[in-house]
C-alpha positions in Angstrom: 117.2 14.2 -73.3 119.2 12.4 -76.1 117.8 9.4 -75.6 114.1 10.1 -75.8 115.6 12.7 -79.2 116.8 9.2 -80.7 114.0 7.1 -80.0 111.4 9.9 -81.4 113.8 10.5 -84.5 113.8 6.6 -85.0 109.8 6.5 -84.4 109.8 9.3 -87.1 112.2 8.1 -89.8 110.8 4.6 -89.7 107.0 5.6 -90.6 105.8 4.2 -87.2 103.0 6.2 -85.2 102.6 6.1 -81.7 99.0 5.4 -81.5 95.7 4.7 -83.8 92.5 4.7 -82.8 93.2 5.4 -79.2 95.5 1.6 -79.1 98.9 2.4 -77.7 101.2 1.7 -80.4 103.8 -0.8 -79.0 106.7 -1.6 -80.7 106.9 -5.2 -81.8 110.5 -4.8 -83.2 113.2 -2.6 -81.7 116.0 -0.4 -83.2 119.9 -1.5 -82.1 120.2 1.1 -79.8 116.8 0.4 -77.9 117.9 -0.6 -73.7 115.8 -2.7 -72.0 113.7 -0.2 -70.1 113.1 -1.6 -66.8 109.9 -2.4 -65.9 108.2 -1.4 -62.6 104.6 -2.4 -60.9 103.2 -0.3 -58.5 100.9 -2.9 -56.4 97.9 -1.4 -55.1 96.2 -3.5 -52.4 91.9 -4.0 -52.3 91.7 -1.0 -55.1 88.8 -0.2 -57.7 89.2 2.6 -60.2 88.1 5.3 -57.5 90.5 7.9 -58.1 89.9 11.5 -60.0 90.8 10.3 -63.5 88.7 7.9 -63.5 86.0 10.2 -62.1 85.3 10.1 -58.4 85.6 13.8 -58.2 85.6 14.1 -54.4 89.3 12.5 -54.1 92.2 14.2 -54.3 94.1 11.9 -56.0 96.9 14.3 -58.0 99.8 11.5 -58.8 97.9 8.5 -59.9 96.0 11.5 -62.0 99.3 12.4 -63.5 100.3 9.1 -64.1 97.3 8.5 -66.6 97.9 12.5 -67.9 101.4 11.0 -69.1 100.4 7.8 -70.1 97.7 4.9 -71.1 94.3 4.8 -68.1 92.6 1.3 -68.8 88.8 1.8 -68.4 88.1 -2.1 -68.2 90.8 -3.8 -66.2 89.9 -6.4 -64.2 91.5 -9.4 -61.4 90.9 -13.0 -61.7 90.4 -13.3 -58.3 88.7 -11.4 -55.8 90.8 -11.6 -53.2 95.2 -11.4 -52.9 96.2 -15.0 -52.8 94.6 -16.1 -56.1 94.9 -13.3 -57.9 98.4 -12.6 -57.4 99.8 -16.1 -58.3 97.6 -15.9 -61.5 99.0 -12.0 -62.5 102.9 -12.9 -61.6 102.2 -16.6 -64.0 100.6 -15.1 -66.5 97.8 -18.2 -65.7 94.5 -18.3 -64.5 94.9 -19.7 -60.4 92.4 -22.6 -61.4 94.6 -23.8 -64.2 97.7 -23.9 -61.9 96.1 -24.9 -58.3 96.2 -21.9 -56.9 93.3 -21.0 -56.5 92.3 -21.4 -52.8 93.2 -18.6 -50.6 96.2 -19.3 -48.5 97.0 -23.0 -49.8 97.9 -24.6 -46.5 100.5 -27.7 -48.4 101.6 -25.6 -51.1 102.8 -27.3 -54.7 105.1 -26.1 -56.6 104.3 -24.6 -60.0 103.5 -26.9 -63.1 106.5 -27.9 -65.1 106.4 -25.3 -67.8 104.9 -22.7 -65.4 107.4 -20.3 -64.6 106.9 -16.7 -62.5 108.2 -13.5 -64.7 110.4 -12.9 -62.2 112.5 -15.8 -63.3 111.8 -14.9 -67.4 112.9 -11.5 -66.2 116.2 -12.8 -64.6 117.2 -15.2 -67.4 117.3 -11.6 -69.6 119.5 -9.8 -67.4 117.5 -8.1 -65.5 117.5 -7.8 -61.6 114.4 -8.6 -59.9 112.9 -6.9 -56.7 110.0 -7.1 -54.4 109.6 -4.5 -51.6 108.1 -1.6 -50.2 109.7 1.3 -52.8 112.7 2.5 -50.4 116.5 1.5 -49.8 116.6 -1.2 -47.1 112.8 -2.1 -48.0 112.0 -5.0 -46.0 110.2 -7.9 -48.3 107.9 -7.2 -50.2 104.3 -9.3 -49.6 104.0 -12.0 -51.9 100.8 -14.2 -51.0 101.4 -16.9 -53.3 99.7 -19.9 -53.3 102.7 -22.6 -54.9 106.0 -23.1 -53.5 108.7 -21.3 -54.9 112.1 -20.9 -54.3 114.4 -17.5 -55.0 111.7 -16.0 -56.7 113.6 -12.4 -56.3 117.1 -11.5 -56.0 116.5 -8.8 -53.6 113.9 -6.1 -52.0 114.9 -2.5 -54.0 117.2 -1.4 -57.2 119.3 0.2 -55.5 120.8 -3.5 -54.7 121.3 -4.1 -58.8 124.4 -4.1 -60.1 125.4 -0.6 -61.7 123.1 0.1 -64.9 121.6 -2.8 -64.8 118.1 -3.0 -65.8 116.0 -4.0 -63.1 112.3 -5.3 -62.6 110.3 -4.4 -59.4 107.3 -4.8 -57.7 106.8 -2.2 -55.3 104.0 -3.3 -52.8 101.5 -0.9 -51.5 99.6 -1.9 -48.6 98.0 1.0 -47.1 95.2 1.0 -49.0 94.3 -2.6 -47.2 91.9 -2.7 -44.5 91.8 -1.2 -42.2 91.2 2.0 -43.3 94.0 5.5 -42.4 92.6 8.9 -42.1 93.7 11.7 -44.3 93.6 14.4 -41.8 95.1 17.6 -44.2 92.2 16.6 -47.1 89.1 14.6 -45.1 86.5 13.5 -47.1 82.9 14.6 -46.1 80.3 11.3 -45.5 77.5 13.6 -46.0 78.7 13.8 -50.1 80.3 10.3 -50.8 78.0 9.1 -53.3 76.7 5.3 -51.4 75.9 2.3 -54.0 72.1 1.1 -53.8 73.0 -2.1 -52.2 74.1 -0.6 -49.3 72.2 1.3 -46.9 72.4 4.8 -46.4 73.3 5.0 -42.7 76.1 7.6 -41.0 78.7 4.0 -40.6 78.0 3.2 -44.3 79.1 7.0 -45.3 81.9 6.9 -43.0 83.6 3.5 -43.8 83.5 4.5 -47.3 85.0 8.5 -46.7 87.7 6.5 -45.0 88.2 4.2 -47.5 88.2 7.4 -50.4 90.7 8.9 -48.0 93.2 5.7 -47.8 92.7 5.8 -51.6 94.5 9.5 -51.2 97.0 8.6 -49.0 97.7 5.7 -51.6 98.2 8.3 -54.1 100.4 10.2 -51.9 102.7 7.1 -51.6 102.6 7.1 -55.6 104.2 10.5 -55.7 107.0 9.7 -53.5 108.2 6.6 -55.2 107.8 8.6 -58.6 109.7 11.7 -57.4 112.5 9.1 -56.4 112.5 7.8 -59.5 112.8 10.9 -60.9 115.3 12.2 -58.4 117.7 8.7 -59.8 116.9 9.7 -63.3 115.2 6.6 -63.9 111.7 7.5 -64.8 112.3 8.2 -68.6 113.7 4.8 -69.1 111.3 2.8 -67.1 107.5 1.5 -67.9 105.6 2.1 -64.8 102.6 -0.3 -64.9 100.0 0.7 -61.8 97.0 -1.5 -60.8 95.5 -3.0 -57.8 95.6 -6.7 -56.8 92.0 -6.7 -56.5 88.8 -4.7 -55.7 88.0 -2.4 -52.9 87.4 -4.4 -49.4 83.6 -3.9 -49.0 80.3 -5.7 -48.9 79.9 -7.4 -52.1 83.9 -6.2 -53.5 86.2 -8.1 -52.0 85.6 -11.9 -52.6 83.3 -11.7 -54.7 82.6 -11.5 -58.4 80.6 -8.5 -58.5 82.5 -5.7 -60.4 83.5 -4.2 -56.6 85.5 -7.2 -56.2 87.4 -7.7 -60.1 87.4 -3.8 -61.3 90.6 -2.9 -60.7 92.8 0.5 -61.8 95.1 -0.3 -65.0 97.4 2.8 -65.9 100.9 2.6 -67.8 103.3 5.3 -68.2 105.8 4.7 -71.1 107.3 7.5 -72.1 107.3 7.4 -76.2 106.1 4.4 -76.7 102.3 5.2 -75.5 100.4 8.5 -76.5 100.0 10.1 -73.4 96.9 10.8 -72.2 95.1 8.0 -73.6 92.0 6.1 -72.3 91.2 2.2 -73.9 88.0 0.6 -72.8 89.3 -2.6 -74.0 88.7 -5.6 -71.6 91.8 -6.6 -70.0 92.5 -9.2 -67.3 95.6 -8.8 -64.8 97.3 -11.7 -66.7 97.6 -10.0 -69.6 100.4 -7.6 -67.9 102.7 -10.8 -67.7 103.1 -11.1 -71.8 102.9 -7.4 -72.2 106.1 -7.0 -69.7 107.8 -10.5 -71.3 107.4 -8.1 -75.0 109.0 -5.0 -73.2 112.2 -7.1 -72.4 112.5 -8.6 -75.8 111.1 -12.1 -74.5 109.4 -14.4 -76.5 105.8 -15.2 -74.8 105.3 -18.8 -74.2 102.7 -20.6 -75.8 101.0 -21.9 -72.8 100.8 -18.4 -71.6 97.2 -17.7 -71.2 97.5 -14.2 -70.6 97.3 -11.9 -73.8 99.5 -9.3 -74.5 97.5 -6.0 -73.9 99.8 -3.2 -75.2 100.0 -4.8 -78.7 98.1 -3.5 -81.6 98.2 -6.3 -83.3 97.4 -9.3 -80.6 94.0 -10.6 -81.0 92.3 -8.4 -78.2 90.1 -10.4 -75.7 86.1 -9.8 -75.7 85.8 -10.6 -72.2 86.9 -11.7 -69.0 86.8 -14.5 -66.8 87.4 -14.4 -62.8 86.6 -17.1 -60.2 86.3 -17.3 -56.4 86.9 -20.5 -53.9 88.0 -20.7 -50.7 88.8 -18.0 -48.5 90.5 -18.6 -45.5 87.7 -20.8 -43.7 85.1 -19.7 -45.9 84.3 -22.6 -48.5 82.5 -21.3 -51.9 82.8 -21.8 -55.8 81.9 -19.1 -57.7 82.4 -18.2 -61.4 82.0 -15.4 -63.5 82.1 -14.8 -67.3 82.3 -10.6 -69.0 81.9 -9.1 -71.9 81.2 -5.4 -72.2 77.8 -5.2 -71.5 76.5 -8.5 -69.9 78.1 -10.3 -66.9 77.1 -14.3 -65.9 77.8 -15.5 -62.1 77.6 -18.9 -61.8 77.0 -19.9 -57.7 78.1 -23.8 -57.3 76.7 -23.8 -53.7 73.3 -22.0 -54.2 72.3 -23.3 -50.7 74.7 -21.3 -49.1 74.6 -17.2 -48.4 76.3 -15.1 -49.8 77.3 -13.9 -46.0 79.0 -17.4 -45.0 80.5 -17.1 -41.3 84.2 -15.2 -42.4 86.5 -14.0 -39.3 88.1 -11.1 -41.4 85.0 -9.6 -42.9 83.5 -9.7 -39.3 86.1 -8.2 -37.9 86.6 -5.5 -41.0 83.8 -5.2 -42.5 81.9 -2.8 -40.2 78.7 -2.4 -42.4 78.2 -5.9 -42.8 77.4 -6.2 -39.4 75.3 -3.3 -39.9 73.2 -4.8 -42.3 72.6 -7.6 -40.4 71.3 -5.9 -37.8 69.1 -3.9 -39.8 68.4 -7.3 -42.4 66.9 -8.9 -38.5 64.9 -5.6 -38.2 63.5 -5.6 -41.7 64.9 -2.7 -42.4 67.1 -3.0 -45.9 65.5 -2.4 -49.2 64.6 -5.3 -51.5 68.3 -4.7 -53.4 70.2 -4.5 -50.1 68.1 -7.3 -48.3 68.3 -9.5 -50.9 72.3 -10.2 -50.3 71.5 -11.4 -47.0 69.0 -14.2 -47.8 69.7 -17.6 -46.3 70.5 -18.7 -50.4 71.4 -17.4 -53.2 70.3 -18.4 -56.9 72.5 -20.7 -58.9 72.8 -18.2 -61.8 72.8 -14.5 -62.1 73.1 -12.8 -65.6 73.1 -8.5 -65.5 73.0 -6.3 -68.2 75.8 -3.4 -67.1 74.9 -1.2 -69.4 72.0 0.0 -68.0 72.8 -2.0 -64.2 76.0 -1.3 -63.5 75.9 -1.7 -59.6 74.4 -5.6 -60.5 71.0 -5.6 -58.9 68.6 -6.6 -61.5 69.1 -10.5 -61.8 68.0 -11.3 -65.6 68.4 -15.4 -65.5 65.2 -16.1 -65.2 63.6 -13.6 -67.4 62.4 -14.8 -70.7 63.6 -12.2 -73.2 67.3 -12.6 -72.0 67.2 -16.8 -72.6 69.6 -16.7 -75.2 72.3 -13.8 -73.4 72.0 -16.8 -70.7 72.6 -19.7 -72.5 75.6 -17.9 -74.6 77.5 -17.0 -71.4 76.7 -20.1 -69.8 78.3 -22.3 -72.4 81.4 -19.6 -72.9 81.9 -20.2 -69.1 81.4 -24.0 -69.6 84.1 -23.9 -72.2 86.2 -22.0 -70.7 86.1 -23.9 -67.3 87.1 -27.2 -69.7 89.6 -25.9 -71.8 91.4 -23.8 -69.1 91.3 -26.9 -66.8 89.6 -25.4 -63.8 90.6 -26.9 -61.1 87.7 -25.4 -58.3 85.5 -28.8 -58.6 88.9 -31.1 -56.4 87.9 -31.1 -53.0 90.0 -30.1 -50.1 90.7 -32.5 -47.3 89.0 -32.5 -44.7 92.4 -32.0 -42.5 92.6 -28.9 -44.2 89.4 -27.3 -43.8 89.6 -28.3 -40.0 92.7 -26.5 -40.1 91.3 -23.1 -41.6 88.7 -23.0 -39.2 90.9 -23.6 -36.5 92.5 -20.8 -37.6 89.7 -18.2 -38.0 88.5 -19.4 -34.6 91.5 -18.8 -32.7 92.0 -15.3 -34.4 88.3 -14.3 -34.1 89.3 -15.4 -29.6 92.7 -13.1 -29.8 90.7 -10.1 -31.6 87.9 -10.1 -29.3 90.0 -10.6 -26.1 92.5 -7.6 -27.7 89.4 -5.5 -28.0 87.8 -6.7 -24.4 84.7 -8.1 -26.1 83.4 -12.0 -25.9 83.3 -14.4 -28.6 79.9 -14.7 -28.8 78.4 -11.3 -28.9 75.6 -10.7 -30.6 75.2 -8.0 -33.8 73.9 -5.2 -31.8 76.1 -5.2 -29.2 79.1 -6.1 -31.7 78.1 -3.0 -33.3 77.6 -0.3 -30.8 
């Protein structure tokens, strides 16, 4: 209690308000008796904002809820990649994956980070603090990682209670049972009848339940939250820690997960800070997931380095970003280049193999992605709507532009109406100049020997699955889906 007294008093005395405008008022300079807090990420895996606070009423989602009730909800947070690989070496760098070759999904020869590049963790380290990677309990086994550069030591152990004694400590608690597939919540199931389906799927019973199943992991995922925060609490830690929760990525479904429709990027973005951000706040500032690398560098009274390309979010006074940038390439054996570029109301998608659909042959969506098959069947039978069909055409166009404001599920392709030229042209040439001065990497080629490798891979898993499950290789939709 005398320690958040002081910190208020200080706030007080000094003339300094917590927030303005709805912008969490961070402290850019620090009294003589502020402690490092430590810093904590709660890692949610394949995740969009579908919880209660952010307004899927039919979850029961009461932690994250509480979470965003004590602290800052982002309305506009989203991934740079679509799928964990990618996206978590860019938000533990700080760096877009395609400026540091990291950027194809489970780098087979992995490199190790550019000279100047380093992970927070080690930032973290070099402060004093000890940094952790696991699961949220004592005796945590590793925590995942996924990262697509060699590195070595990147944590000194898998839980704080390993730290030495007071020592501030920075962890990344994973949470992976949101991940495919899917966990009932037998004490609160979620009715199919009244999920609420997007127009580009089709509105079949296995489309209403894959997605109750997926709200109901969402509220076993919460549940998880509240134990690691009553720990916290338990330890008296919580009131001297910033508790930053997202997800890695977007939900796993038909046009989410690997790709760069807003079901693959939107992510959750909620921070808990006790004093230091009005609670109960909600910004609708864009923000990409390497922005939370500068803001945690700030927090521990580290100076950001200038070849950071992340911003730092929780600061009134850093230049806030207009926009966003995210970018898909290789996943597992599944070879594509796709770019998009965000603002708040329009988004550009550039396709660099327009030749190729947008359902490419993919082991893990074929064996996870139970309504893709679905719509295959039903896509054969002439049976999807003209939205629905139309992500199942042997091609794709080479650009897509939507206006979110009034399409937010991104059906309506504008790029080749008239009236919306110039919104065209502008994002085109932002994502241009951002693919140059970022250094995107996504145009270098694999070797061959590599791509053999991947779909080596995905052939010999797609043969263990099916022999596991009693079913030949080569079945055919229907019978793969009855």
């Amino acid at each position: 209690m005398k320690d958040n007294f002081d910190r208020r008093r200080f706030l007080k005395t000094a003339g300094v308000g917590i927030a303005t405008l709805g912008i969490p008022a961070f402290i850019n300079w620090r009294p003589k008796t502020y402690k490092k807090p430590n810093i904590i990420w709660l890692i949610a895996e394949d995740v969009c904002p579908d919880f209660r606070c952010y307004g899927t009423t039919l979850v029961k989602t009461p932690n994250i809820d509480k979470l965003a009730d004590e602290g800052i909800r982002f309305t506009n947070a989203f991934s740079t990649g679509a799928v964990c690989s990618p996206s978590r070496s860019a938000f533990n760098t700080g760096m877009y994956q395609t400026s540091i070759g990291a950027h194809q999904h489970r780098t087979k020869d992995k490199e190790p980070l550019p000279d100047n590049v380093k992970m927070i963790s080690e930032y973290l380290r070099s402060a004093g603090y000890f940094v952790c990677n696991g699961y949220g309990n004592p005796g945590s086994r590793p925590g995942k990682q996924d990262f697509n550069f060699k590195v070595d030591h990147p944590f000194d152990g898998t839980d704080w209670s390993q730290r030495e004694n007071g020592q501030s400590f920075f962890a990344q608690i994973q949470i992976r049972m949101s991940h495919r597939p899917f966990k009932r919540d037998y004490e609160n199931p979620v009715n199919p009848d009244k999920v609420e389906i997007p127009p580009y799927y089709p509105d079949h019973p296995i489309t209403r339940m894959d997605w109750a199943l997926y709200l109901e992991t969402n509220q076993l995922l919460d549940k998880r939250i509240g134990e690691i925060i009553n720990r916290l609490r338990k330890e008296r830690l919580l009131n001297n820690s910033v508790i930053f929760f997202f997800g890695d990525h977007g939900r796993a479904h038909i046009r989410g997960k690997q790709f760069l429709y807003d079901g693959g990027i939107h992510i959750p973005l909620i921070v808990r800070w006790p004093d230091y951000v009005k609670q109960g706040t909600v910004n609708n500032d864009p923000v990409s997931l390497i922005d939370i690398v500068p803001a945690c560098l700030k927090i521990a009274g580290i100076d950001i380095p200038d070849y950071m390309q992340g911003r730092d979010f929780l600061d009134r006074n850093s230049k806030k970003r207009g926009y966003i940038v995210a970018a898909r390439d290789r996943c597992d054996e599944t070879v594509d280049r796709i770019r998009c570029f965000r603002t708040g109301r329009y988004k550009y998608i550039r396709n660099f193999y327009p030749d190729r659909p947008y359902t490419q042959g993919n082991v893990y969506k074929k064996r996870m992605y139970p309504v893709l098959t679905l719509m295959r069947v039903l896509y054969s039978q002439g049976k999807l709507k003209p939205e629905q069909a139309r992500f199942m055409a042997p091609n794709r166009p080479e650009e897509e532009l939507y206006d979110l404001q009034n399409d937010p599920f991104e059906i309506n392709n504008l790029a080749d109406r008239q009236e919306y030229s110039n919104v065209l042209t502008e994002l085109r040439n932002k994502l241009k100049k951002w693919m140059e001065t970022s250094k995107d990497q996504g145009e270098i080629p694999e070797s061959a020997e590599t791509l053999q490798y991947w779909k080596k891979e995905a052939e010999n898993r797609w043969k263990r699955v099916q022999k596991k499950r009693g079913l030949p290789v080569d079945i055919s939709d229907d019978e793969y889906l009855k």
